[in-house]
N, C-alpha and C positions, 0 to 999 in steps of 0.2 A: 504493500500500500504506500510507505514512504520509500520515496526514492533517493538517493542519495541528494541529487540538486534539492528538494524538497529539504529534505532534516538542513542540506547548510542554510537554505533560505529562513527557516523557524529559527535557528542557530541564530542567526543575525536579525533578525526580529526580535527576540530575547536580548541580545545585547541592544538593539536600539530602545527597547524600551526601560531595559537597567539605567541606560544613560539618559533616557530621556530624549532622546534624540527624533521629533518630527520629523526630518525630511528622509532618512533611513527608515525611520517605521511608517511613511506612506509606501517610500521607493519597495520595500518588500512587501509589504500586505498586497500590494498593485502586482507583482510578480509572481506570489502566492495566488492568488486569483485567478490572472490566467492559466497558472497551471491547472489549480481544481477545477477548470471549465474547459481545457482544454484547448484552449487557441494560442496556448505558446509556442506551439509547433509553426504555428503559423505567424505568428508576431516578435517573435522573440529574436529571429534573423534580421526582420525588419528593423526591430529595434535598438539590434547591435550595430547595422551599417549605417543609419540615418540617426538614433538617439542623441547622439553628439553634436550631430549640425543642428535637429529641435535647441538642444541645448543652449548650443551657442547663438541661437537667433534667439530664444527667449528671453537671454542676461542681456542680448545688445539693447532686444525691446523694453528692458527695462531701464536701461543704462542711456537712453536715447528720449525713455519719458520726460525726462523734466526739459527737453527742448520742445518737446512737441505741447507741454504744456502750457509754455512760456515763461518756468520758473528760469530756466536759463536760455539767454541770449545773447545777441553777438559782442553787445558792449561786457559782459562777465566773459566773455571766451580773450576780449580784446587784453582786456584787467589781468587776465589769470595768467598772462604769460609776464608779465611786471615780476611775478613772486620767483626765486628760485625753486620752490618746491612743486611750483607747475610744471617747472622744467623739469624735476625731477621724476615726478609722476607722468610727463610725457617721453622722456627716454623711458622707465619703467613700461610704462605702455606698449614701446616700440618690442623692447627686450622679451616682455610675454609674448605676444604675438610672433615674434624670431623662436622663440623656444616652444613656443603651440607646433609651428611649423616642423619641428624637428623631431617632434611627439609625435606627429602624425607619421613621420618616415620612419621614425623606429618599430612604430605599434605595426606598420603595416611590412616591415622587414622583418621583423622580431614579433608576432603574436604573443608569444608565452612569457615577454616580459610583462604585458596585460594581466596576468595573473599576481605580480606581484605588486603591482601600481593598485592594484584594484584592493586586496589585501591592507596596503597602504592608504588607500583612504576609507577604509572601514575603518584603522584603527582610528584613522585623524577623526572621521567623524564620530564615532562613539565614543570614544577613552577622552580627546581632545576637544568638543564640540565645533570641528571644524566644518566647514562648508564643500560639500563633495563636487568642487568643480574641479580636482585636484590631478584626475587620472593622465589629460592631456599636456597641463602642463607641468607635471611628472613625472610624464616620457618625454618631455623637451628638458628637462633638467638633465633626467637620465643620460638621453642622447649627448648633450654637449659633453656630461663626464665622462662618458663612456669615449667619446671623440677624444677628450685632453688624456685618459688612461691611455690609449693606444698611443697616444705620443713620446707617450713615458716608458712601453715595452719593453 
């Protein structure tokens, strides 16, 4: 009746609810589910290839709300580069998006590193209360280590 994917999904259900953790204990109960009904066979591939880009169009649309609201506009965009720490948060910005990039070529050179990225932000999210956008940039972390170790051979 339980199948192995099934006990680790309850496994991490149980630690998200130790911790307290909402967006782990939707993200599973929503996984749980399709399984008991059955359409994970059919969504669950879906899910893997395209989940990430929902993902990332979700955070942008959120990240893009306060212009589209009018809390921010052009004269705060003009202002914001006055501070050094815009600047710093705009190289930051550049820097993630270079190491997203690079998460993507490893995940898709290297699949079974995904097991361990993914391991890794269950703990951040459970043990840590951190925020599970962590898998991709990661594997851009990763990647670039993994680039300067091989320098060092």
């Amino acid at each position: 009746m339980f199948s192995q994917p099934m006990l680790f999904l309850i496994l991490l259900l149980v630690i998200g609810l130790i911790a307290k953790n909402s967006s782990l204990i939707i993200a599973v109960a929503f996984l749980l589910i399709m399984k008991v009904f059955g359409v994970d066979s059919k969504f669950f591939a879906i899910l893997q290839s395209k989940g990430i880009n929902w993902g990332v169009i979700v955070i942008t649309i959120a990240v893009l709300a306060p212009i589209a609201s009018g809390d921010i506009g052009f004269k705060d965009l003009s202002g914001a580069f006055k501070s050094p720490y815009a600047w710093i948060a705009l190289l930051s910005g550049i820097s993630v998006a270079l190491l997203a990039k690079g998460g993507v070529s490893l995940l898709a050179a290297d699949p079974h590193i995904t097991t361990a990225l993914v391991l890794g932000t269950i703990i951040a999210v459970s043990v840590f209360k951190g925020i599970a956008v962590g898998p991709l940039i990661g594997a851009g972390i990763a990647y670039m280590a993994m680039k300067v170790f091989d320098l060092f051979k």
